[in-house]
N, C-alpha and C positions, 0 to 999 in steps of 0.2 A: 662740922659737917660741910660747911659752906666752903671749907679751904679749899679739898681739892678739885672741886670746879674752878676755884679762882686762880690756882697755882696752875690747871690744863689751858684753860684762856690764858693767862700771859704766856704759858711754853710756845702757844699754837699763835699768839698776836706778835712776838720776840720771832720765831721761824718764818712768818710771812715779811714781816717787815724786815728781816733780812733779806728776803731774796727780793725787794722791791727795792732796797737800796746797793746792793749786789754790783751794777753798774761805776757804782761811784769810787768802788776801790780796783775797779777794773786797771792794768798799767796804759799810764799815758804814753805813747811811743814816742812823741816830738820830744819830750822833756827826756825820758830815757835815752833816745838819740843824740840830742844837744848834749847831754851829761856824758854820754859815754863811747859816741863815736865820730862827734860833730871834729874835734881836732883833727883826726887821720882823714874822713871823706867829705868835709865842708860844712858848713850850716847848711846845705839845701842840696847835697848828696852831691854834688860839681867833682867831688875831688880834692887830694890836697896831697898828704905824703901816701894815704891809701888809693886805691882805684874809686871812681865814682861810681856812684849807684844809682845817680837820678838815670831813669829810662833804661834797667836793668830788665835783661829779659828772663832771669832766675824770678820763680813764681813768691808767692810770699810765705808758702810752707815749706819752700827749698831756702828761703834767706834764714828761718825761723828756724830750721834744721842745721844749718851751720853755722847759726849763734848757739842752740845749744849742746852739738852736738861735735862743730869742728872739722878739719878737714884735713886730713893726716897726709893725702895725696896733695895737698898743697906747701910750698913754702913759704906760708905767709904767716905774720903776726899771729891769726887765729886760727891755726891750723887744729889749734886746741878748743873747745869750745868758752867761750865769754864766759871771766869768775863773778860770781855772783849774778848773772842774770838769768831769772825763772824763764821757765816755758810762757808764763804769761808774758810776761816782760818782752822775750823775744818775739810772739806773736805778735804785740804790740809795735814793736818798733819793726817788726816788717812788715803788716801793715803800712806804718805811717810811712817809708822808704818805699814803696810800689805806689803810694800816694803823690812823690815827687816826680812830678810828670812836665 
């Protein structure tokens, strides 16, 4: 008799504390950026064999959109959208790329 109270309290204590630690698996943009685009546009968006991105006037859901979306009217590396990077990921890392100021 006593179970399925006990077994409702942990589903409902297991559901809260997920979304209280929700944050923490949030994507970090600096480390996704260093990992995967820091070669072509610099450690701190400057520039390198890509175009720089520090002080980019594209918004950070238009950078976010063509990480994972790509750009067919362009000729560039990523004309395709970035393999393996989530919408999270990308949000993240354009964020942290409109951060570089």
């Amino acid at each position: 008799m006593l179970r399925k109270p006990l077994i409702l309290l942990f589903a409902i204590t297991f559901i809260a504390c997920l979304a209280v630690i929700q944050p923490a698996f949030a994507a970090d943009g600096a480390a996704t950026y260093k990992a995967k685009c820091a070669a072509c546009h610099g450690a701190d968006g400057q520039g390198k064999v890509g175009p720089a991105l520090k002080g980019t006037s594209l918004s950070a859901d238009q950078i976010a959109d063509f990480l994972t979306k790509g750009d067919d009217a362009k000729k560039a590396p990523h004309k395709k959208p970035m393999s393996g990077l989530s919408a999270d990921d990308a949000k993240a890392v354009a964020d942290y790329v409109k951060s570089l100021k």
